[in-house]
TORTORDO-283935 format. One record per residue (C-alpha): residue in three letters; residue number from 1; x negated, y, z negated. Coordinates in Angstrom, 3 decimals. Example, Ala and Ser with C-alpha at 12.3 -4.5 7.8 and 13.67 -1.06 7.14 Angstrom:
BEGIN
<rec resn="ala" resi="1" px="-12.300" py="-4.500" pz="-7.800"/>
<rec resn="ser" resi="2" px="-13.670" py="-1.060" pz="-7.140"/>
***
This chain:
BEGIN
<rec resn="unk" resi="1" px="-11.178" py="-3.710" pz="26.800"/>
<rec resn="unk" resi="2" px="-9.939" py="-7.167" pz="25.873"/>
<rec resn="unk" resi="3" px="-6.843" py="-7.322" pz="23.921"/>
<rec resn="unk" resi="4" px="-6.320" py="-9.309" pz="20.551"/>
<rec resn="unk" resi="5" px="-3.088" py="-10.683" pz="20.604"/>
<rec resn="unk" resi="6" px="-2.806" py="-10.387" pz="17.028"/>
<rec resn="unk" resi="7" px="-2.933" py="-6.277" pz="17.786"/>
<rec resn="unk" resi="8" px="-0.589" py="-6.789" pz="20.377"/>
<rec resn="unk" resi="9" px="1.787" py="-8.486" pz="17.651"/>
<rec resn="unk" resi="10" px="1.018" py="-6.113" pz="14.795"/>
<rec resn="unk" resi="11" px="1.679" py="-2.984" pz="16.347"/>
<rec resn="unk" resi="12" px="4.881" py="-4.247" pz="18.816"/>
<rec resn="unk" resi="13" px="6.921" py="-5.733" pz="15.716"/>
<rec resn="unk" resi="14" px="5.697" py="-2.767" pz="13.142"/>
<rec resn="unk" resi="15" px="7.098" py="-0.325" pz="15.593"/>
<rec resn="unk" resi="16" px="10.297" py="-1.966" pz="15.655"/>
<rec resn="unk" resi="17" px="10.545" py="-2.028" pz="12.207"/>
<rec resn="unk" resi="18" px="9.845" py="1.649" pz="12.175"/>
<rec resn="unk" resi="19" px="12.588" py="1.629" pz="14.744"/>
<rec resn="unk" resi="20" px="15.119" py="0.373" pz="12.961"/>
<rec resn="unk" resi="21" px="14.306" py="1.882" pz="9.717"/>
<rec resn="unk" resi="22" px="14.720" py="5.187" pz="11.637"/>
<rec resn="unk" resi="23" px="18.106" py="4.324" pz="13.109"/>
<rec resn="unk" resi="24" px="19.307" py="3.108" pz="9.119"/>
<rec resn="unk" resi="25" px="18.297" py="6.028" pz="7.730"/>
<rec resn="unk" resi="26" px="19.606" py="8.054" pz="9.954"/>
<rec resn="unk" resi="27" px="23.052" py="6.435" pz="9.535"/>
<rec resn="unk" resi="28" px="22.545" py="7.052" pz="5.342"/>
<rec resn="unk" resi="29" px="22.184" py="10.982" pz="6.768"/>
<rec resn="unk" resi="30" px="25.404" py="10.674" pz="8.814"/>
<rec resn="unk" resi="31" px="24.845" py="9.134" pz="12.088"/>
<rec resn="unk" resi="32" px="26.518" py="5.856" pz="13.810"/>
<rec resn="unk" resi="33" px="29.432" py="5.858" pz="10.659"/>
<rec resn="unk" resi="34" px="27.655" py="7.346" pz="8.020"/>
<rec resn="unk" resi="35" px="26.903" py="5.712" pz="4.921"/>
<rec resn="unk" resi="36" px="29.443" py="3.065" pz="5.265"/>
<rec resn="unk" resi="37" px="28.319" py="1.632" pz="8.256"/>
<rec resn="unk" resi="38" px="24.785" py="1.892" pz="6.331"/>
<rec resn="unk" resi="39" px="25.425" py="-0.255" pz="3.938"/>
<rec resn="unk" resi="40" px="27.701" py="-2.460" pz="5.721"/>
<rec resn="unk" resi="41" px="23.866" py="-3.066" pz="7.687"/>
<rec resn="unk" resi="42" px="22.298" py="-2.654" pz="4.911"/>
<rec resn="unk" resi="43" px="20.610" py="-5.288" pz="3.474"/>
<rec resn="unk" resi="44" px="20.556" py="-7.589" pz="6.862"/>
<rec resn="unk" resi="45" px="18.518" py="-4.363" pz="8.515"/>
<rec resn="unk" resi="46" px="16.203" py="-4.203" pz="5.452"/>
<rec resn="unk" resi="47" px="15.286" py="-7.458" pz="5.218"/>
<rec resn="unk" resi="48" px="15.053" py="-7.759" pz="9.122"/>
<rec resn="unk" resi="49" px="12.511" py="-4.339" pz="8.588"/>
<rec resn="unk" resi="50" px="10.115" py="-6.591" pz="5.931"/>
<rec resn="unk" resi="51" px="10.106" py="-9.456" pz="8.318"/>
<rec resn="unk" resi="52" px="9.367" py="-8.135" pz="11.298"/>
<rec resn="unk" resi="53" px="6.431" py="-6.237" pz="8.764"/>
<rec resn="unk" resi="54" px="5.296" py="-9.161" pz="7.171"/>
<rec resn="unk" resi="55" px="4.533" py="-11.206" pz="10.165"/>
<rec resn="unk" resi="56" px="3.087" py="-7.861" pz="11.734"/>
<rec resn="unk" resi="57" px="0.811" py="-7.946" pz="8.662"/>
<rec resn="unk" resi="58" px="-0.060" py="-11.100" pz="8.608"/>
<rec resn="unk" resi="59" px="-1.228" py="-10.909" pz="12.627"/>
<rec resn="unk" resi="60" px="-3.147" py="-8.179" pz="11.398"/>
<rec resn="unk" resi="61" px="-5.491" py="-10.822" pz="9.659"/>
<rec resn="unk" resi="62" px="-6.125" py="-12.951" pz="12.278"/>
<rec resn="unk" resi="63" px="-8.743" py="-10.711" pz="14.152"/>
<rec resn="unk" resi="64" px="-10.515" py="-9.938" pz="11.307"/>
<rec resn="unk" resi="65" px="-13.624" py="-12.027" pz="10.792"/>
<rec resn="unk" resi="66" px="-13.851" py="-11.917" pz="7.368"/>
<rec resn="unk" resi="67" px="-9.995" py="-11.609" pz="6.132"/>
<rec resn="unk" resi="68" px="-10.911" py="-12.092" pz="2.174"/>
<rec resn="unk" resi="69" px="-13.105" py="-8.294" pz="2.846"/>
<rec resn="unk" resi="70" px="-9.808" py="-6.698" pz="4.202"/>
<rec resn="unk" resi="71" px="-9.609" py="-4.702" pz="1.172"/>
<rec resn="unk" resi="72" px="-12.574" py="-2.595" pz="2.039"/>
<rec resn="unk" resi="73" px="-10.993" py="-1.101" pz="4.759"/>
<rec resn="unk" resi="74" px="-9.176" py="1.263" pz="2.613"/>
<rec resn="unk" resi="75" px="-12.418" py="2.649" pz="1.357"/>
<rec resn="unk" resi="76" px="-12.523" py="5.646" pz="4.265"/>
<rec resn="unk" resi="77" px="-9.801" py="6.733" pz="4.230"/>
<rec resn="unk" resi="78" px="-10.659" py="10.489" pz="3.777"/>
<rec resn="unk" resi="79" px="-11.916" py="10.278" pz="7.548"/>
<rec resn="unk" resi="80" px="-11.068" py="6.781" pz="9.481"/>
<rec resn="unk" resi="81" px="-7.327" py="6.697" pz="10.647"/>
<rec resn="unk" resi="82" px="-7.427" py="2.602" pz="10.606"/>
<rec resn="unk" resi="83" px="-7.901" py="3.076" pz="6.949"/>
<rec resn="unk" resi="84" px="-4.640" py="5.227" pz="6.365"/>
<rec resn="unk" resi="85" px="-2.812" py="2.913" pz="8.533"/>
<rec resn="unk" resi="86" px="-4.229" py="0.050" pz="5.953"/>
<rec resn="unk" resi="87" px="-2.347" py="2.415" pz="3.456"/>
<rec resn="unk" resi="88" px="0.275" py="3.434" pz="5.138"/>
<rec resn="unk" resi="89" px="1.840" py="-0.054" pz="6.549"/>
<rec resn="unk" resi="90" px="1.824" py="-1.517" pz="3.376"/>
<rec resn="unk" resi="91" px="3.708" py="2.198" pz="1.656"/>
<rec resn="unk" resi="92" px="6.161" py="1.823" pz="4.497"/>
<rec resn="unk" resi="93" px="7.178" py="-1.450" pz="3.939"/>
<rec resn="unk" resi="94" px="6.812" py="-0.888" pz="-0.627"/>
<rec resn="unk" resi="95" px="9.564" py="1.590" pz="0.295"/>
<rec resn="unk" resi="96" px="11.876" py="-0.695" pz="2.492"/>
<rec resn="unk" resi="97" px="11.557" py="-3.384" pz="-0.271"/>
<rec resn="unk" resi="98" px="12.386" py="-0.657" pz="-2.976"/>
<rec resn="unk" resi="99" px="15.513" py="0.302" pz="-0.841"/>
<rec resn="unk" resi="100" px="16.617" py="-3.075" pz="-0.538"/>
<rec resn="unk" resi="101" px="16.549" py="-3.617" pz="-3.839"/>
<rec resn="unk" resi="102" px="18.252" py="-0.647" pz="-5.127"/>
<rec resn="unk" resi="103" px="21.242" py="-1.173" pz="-2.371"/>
<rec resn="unk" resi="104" px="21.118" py="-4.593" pz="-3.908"/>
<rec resn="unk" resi="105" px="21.419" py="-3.614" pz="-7.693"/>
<rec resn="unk" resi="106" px="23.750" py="-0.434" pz="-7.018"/>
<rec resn="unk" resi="107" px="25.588" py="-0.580" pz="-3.958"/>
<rec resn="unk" resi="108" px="24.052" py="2.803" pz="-3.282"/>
<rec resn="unk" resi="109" px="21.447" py="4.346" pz="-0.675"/>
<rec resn="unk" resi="110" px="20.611" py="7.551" pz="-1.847"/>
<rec resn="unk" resi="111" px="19.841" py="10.187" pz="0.597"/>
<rec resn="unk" resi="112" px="16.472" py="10.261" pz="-0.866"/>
<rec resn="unk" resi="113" px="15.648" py="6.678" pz="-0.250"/>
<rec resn="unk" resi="114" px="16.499" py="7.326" pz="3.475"/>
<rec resn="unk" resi="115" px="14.063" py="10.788" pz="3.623"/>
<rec resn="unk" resi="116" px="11.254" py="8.839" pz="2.289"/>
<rec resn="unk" resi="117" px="11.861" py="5.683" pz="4.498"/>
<rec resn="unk" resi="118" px="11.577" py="8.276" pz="7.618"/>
<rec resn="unk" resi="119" px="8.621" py="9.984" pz="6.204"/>
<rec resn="unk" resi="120" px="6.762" py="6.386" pz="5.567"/>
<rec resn="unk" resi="121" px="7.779" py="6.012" pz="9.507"/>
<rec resn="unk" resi="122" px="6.109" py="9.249" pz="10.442"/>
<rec resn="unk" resi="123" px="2.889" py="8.522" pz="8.287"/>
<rec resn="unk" resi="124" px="2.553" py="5.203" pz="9.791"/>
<rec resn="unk" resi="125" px="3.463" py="6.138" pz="13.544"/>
<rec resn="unk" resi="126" px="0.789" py="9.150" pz="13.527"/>
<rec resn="unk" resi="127" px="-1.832" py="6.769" pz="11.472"/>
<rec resn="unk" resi="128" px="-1.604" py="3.709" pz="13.815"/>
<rec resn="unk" resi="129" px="-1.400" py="6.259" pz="17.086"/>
<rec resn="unk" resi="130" px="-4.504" py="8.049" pz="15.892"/>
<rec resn="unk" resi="131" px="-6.693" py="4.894" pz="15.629"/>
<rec resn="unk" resi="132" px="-6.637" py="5.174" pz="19.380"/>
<rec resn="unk" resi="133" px="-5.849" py="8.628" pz="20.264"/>
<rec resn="unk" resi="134" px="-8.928" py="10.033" pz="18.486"/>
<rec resn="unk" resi="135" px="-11.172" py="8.306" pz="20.684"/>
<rec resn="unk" resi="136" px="-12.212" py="10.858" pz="22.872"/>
<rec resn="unk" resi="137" px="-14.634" py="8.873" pz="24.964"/>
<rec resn="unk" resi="138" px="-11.662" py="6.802" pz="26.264"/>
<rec resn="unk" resi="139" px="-9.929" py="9.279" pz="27.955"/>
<rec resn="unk" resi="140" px="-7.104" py="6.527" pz="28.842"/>
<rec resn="unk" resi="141" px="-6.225" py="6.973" pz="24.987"/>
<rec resn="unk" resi="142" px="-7.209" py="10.143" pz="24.410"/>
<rec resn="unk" resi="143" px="-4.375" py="12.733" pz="25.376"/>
<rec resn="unk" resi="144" px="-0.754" py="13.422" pz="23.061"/>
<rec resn="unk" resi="145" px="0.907" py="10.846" pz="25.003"/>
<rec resn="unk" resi="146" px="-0.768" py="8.110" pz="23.294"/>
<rec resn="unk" resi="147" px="1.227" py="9.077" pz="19.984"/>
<rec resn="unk" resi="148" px="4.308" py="9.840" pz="21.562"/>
<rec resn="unk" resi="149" px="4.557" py="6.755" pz="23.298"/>
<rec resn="unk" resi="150" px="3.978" py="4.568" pz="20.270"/>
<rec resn="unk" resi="151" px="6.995" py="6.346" pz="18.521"/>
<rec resn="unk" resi="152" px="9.074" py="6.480" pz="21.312"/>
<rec resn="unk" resi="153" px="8.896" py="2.237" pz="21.839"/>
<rec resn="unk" resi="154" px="9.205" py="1.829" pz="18.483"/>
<rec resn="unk" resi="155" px="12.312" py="4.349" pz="18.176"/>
<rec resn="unk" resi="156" px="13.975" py="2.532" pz="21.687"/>
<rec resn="unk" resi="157" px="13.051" py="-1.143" pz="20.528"/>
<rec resn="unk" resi="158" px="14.344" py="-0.579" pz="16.748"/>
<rec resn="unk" resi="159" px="17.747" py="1.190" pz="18.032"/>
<rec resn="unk" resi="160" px="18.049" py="-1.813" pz="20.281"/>
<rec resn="unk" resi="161" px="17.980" py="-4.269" pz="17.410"/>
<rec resn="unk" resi="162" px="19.907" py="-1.520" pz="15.231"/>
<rec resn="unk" resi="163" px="22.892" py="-1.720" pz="18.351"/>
<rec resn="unk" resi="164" px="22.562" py="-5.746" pz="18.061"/>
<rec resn="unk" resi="165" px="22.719" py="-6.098" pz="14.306"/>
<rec resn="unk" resi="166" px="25.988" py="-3.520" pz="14.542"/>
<rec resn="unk" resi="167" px="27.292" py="-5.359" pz="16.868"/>
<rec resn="unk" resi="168" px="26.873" py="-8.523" pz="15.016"/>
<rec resn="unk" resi="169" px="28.725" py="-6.845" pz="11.784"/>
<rec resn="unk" resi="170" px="31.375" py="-5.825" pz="13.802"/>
<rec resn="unk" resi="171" px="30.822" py="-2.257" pz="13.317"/>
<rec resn="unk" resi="172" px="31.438" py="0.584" pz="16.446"/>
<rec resn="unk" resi="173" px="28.656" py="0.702" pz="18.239"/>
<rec resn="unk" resi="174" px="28.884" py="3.068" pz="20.720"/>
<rec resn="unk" resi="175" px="27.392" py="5.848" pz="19.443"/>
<rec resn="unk" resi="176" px="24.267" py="3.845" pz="18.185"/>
<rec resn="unk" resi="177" px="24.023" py="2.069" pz="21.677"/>
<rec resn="unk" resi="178" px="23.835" py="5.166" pz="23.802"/>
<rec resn="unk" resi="179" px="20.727" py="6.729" pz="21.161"/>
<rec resn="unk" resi="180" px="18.887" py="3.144" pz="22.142"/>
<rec resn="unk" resi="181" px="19.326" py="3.712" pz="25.671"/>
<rec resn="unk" resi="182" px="18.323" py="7.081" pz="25.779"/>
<rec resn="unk" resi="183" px="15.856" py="6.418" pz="23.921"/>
<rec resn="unk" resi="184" px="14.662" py="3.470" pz="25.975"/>
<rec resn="unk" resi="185" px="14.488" py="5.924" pz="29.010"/>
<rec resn="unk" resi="186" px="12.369" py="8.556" pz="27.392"/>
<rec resn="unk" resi="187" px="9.913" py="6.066" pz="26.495"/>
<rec resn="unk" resi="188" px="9.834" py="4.772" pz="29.700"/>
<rec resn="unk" resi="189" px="9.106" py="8.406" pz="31.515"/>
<rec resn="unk" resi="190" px="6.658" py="8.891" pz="28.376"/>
<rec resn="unk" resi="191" px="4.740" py="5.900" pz="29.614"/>
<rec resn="unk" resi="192" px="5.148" py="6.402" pz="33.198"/>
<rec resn="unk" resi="193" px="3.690" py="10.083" pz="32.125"/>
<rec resn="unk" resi="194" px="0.456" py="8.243" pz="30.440"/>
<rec resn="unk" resi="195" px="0.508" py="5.910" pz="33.949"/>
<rec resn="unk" resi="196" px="0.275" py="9.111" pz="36.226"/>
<rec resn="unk" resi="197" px="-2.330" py="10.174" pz="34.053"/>
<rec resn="unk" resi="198" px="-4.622" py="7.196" pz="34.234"/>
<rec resn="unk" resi="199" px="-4.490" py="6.532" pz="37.636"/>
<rec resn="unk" resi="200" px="-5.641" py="10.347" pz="37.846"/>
<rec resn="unk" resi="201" px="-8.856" py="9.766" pz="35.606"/>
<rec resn="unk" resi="202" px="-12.504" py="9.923" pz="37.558"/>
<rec resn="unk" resi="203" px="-14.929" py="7.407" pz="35.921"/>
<rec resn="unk" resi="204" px="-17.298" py="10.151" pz="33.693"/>
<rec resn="unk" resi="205" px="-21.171" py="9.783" pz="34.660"/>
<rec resn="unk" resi="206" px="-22.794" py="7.809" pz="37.089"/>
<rec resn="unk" resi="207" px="-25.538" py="5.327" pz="37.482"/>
<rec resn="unk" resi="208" px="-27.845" py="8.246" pz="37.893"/>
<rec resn="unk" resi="209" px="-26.514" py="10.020" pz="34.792"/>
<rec resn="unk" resi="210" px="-27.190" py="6.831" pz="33.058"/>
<rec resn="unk" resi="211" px="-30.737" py="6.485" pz="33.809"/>
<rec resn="unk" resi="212" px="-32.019" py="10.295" pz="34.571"/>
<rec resn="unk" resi="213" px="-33.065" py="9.458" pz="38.190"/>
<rec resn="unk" resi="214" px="-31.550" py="11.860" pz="40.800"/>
<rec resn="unk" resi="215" px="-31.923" py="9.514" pz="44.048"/>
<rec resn="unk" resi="216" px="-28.264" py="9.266" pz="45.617"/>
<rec resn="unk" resi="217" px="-28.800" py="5.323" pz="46.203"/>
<rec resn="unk" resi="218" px="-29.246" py="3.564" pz="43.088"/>
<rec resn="unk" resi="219" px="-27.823" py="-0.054" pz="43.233"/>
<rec resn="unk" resi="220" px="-27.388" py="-2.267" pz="40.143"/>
<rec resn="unk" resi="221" px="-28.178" py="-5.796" pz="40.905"/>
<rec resn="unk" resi="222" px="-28.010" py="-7.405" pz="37.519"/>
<rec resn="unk" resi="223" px="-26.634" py="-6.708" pz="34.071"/>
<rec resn="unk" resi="224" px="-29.700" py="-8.665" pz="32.269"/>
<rec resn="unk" resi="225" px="-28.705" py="-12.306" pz="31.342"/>
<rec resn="unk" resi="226" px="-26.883" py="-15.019" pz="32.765"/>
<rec resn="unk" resi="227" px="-24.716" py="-16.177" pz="29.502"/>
<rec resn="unk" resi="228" px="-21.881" py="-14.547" pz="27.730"/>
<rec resn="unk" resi="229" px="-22.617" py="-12.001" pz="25.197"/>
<rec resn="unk" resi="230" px="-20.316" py="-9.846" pz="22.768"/>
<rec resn="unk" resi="231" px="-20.181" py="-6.897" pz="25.015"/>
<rec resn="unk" resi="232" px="-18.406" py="-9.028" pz="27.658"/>
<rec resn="unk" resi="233" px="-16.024" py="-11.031" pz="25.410"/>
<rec resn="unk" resi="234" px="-15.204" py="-7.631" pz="23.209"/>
<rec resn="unk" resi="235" px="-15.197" py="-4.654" pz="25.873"/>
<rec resn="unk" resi="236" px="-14.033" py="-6.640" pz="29.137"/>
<rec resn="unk" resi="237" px="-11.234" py="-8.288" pz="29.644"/>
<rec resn="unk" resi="238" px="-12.345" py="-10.399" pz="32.401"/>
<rec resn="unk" resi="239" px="-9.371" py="-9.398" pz="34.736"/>
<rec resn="unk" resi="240" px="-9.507" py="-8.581" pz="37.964"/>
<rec resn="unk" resi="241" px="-6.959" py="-5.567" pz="39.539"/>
<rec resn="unk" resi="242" px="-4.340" py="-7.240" pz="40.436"/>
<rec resn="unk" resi="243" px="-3.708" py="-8.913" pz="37.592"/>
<rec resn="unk" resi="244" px="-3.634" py="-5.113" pz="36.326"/>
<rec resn="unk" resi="245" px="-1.141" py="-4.263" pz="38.321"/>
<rec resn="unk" resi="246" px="1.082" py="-6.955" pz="37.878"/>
<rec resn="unk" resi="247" px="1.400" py="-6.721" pz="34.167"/>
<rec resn="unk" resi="248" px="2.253" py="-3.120" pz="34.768"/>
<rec resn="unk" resi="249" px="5.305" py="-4.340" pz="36.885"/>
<rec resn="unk" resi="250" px="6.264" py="-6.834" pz="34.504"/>
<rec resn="unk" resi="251" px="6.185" py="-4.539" pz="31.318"/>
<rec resn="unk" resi="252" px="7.590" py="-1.861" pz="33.346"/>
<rec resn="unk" resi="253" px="10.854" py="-4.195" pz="33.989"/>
<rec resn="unk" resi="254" px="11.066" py="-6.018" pz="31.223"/>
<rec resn="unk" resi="255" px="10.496" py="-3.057" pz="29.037"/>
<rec resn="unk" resi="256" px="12.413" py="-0.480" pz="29.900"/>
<rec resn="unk" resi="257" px="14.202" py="-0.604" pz="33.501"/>
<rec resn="unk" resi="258" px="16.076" py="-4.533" pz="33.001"/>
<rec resn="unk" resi="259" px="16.854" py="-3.513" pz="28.854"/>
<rec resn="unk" resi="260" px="18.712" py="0.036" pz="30.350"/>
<rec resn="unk" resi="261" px="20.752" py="-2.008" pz="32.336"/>
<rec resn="unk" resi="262" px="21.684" py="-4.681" pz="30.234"/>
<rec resn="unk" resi="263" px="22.049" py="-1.676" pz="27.329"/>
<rec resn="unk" resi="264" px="24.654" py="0.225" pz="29.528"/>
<rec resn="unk" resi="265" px="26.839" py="-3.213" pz="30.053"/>
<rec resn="unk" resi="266" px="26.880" py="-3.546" pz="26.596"/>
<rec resn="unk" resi="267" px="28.162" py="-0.233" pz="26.125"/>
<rec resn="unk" resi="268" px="31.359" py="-1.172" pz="28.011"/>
<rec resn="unk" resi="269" px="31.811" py="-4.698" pz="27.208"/>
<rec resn="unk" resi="270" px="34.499" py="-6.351" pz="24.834"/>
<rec resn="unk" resi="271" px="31.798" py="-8.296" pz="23.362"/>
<rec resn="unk" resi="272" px="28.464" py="-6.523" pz="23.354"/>
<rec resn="unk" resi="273" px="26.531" py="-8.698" pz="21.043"/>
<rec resn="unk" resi="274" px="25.481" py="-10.737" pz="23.660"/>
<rec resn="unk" resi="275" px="23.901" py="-7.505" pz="25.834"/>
<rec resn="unk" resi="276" px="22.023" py="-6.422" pz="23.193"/>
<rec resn="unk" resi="277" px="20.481" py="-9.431" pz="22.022"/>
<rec resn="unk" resi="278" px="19.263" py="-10.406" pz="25.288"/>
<rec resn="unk" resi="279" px="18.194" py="-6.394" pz="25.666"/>
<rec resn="unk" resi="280" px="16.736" py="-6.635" pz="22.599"/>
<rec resn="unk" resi="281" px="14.766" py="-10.170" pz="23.241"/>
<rec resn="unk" resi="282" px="13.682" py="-8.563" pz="27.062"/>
<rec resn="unk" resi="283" px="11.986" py="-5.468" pz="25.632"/>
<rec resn="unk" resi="284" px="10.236" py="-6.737" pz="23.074"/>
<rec resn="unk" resi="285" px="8.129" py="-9.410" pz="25.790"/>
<rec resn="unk" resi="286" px="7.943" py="-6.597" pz="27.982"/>
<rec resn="unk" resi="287" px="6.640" py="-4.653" pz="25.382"/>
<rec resn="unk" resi="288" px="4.217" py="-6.653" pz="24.216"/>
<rec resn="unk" resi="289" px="2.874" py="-6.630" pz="28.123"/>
<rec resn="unk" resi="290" px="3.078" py="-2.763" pz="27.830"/>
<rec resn="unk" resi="291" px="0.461" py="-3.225" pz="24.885"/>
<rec resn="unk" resi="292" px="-1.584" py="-5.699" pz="26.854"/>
<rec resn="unk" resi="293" px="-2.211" py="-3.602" pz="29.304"/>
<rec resn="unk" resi="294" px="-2.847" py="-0.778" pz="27.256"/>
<rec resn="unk" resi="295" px="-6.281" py="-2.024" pz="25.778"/>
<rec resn="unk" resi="296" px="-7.074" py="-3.842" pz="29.145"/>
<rec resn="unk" resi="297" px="-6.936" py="-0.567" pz="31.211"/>
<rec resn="unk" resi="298" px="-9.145" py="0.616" pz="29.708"/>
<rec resn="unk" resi="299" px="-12.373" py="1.425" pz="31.165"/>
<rec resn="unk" resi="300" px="-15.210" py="1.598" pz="28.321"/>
<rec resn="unk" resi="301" px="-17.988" py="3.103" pz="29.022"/>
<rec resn="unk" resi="302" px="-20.715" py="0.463" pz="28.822"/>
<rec resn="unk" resi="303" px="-18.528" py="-1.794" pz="31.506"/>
<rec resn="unk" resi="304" px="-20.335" py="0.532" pz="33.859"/>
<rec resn="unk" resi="305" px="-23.427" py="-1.566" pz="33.043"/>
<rec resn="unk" resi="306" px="-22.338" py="-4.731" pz="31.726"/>
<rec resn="unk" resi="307" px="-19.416" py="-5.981" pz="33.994"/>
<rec resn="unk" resi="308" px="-20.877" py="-4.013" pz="37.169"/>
<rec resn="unk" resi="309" px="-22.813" py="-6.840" pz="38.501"/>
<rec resn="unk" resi="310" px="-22.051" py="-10.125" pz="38.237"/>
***
């Protein structure tokens, strides 16, 4: 399929704001110094949280060709996933603005405030993994790993900045470092997983499937018309294999194996800010290739007819 960049944006930086919303509330709960160290990182992780969500939301718009009926989309949300995730981006990031301003007014973050920041993460993760996941005639997207990968970028990504921004506030950061690293090498065996998968998938049907003729030589010599139409520019990316494979090396460097390394010597440098920034800076591009070639790989159905012969 082709990928819109401004999906590719939306769902990279909304996962990292999960991310680090995770790895603050966790800290509010006891983790990384407690509630101390949460509040010391505080309002600098909140606000980085509703920026990293506005701009995701406002990407959002920019595929949509009519952005002024956006509203609508809400209106199924009893069955259609993309609707909950219309509902449940804008409740996660309502209850990262109400935490920021009650740290701000009190000097507080209430245990409560930190449960219901991790349960807006969960709602949104599952929401925005189902819109693909429930697809079940893409069978690249349709398997358990699809969710689990989502949350596991966002969770490595978000503990990456989370290790950064401690850094940067001169808090300890061990402990906080080590979660982002193994974290950053469960997602990548979780997308290697969905990888091994793929590459294992047999095309379902046939060209005689297609058209109910049982002859076992059926050639297709032309897809119809010689101009572009929607089903090319929507459902086809208009890459060739290699290219494929190459942004499958890239994101599988830059997303994972180059941010472990550079992770690790932050661990055990005197001045780790550095290490994680530049971690932080590397997965995110590679990430954003990881979610490239997650729509591109995929092999919809009616590319069997309409980018078979060309």
């Amino acid at each position: 399929m082709r990928p819109a960049w401004s999906v590719l944006l939306l769902t990279t930086l909304i996962g990292c704001a999960q991310g680090l919303a995770v790895a603050l509330a966790l800290a509010v709960l006891g983790l990384f110094g407690g509630p101390v160290a949460a509040l010391t990182v505080g309002r600098a992780g909140l606000a980085l949280i509703l920026a990293l969500g506005v701009v995701a939301l406002i990407a959002s718009f920019l595929h949509l060709g009519r952005p002024e009926r956006a509203w609508r989309a809400v209106a199924m949300w009893r069955t259609s996933w993309l609707s909950r995730e219309v509902i449940a981006l804008p409740a996660f990031l309502g209850v990262a603005a109400l935490t920021l301003l009650w740290t701000g007014l009190t000097h507080t973050w209430p245990s409560w405030l930190a449960l219901a920041l991790l349960l807006a993460c969960g709602v949104l993760w599952l929401s925005t993994a189902m819109i693909y996941a429930c697809l079940r005639f893409i069978r690249e997207w349709a398997t358990p790993l699809t969710a689990l990968n989502f949350v596991l970028m966002g969770l490595a990504s978000g503990f990456v900045l989370a290790a950064a921004l401690f850094a940067f506030l001169g808090l300890a950061v061990g402990e906080i470092a080590t979660w982002a690293l193994v974290l950053t090498l469960l997602a990548f065996f979780g997308r290697m997983a969905a990888l091994l998968r793929t590459a294992r998938l047999v095309p379902a049907g046939s060209a005689q499937s297609a058209i109910g003729v049982r002859s076992g030589h059926i050639v297709q010599i032309s897809r119809g018309f010689t101009a572009g139409s929607f089903n090319l520019r929507e459902f086809f990316h208009g890459q060739g294999g290699t290219v494929l494979r190459r942004v499958q090396g890239v994101f599988l460097l830059m997303g994972f194996l180059l941010p472990l390394g550079l992770i690790g010597a932050g661990i055990g440098a005197n001045e780790p800010l550095a290490w994680f920034v530049v971690a932080w800076l590397t997965q995110m591009s590679g990430l954003i290739a990881e979610r490239w070639h997650f729509f591109a790989q995929v092999s919809h159905a009616q590319n069997r007819y309409y980018a078979a012969a060309h």
